[in-house]
C-alpha positions as CSV (number, residue, x, y, z in Angstrom):
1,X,-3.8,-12.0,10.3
2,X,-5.6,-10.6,7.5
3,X,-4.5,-10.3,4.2
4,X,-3.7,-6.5,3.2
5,X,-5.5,-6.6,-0.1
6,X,-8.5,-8.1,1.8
7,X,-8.6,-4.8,4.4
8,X,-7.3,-2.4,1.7
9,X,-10.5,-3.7,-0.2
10,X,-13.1,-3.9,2.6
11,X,-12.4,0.0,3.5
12,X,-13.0,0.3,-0.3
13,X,-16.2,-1.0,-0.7
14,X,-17.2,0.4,2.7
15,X,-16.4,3.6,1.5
16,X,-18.4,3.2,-1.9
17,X,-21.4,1.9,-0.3
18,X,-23.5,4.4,0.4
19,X,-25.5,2.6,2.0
20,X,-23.0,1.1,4.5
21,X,-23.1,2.3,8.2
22,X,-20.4,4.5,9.0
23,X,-19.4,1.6,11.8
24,X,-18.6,-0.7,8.9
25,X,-16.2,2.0,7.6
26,X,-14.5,2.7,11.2
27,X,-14.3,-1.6,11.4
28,X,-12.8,-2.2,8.2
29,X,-10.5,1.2,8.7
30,X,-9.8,-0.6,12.2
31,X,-8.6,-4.0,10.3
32,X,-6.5,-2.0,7.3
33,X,-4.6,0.1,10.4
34,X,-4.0,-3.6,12.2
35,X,-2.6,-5.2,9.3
36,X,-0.6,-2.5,8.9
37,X,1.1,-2.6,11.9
38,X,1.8,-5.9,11.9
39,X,4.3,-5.7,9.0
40,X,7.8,-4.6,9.4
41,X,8.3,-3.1,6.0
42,X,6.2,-1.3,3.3
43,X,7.0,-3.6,0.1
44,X,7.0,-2.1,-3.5
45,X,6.3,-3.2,-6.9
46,X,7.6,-1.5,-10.1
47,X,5.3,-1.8,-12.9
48,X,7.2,0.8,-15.4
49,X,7.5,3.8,-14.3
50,X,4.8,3.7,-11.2
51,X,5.6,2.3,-7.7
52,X,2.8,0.2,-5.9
53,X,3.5,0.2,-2.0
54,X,1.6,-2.2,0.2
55,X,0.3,0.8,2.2
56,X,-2.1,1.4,-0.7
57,X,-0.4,4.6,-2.1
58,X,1.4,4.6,-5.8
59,X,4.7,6.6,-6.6
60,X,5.5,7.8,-10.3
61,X,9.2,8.2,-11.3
62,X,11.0,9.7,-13.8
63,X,12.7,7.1,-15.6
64,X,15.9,9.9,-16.2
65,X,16.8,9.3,-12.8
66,X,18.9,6.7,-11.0
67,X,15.8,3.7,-10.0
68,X,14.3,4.7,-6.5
69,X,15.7,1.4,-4.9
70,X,19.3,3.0,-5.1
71,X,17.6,6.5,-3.4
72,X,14.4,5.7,-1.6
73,X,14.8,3.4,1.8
74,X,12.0,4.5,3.9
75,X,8.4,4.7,2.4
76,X,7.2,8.2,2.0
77,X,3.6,7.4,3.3
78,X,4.2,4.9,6.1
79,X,7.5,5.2,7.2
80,X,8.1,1.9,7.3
81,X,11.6,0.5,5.3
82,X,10.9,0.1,1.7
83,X,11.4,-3.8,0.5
84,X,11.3,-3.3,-3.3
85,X,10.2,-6.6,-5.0
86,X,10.4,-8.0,-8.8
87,X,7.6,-7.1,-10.6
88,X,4.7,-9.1,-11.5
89,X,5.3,-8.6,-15.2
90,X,8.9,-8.8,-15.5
């Protein structure tokens, strides 16, 4: 299985290469969509007040509000279940 970084990054530079074909954007598009499906829940990291999701998006909060993990169970982008993990710099 491919890392998600790794496809999340190829359809990055693919899309940034303007000299790429557009069949190197479909492929690496193909391999982000694969990877995808192949995990059972969208994890999160909390850096502050911004939310990372493995699905490639990024949620801001308002840190007046209860933390997402006591609100938010199912990703807003993927649908998959949210699995919020420690962050990085903590």
């Amino acid at each position: 299985m491919t890392d998600l970084r790794t496809a999340a990054q190829a359809v990055d530079d693919a899309y940034f290469d303007d000299a790429a074909p557009d069949i190197q954007m479909k492929i690496a598009m193909s391999a982000l969509r694969t990877t995808l499906a192949q995990q059972d829940v969208c994890e999160w990291t909390q850096d502050g007040g911004t939310l990372e999701s493995s699905c490639g998006e990024t949620f801001c909060t308002d840190n007046d509000y209860a933390p997402p993990s006591e609100y938010m169970k199912f990703c807003l982008y993927c649908g998959k279940p949210i699995k919020f993990l420690e962050s990085e710099h903590e």
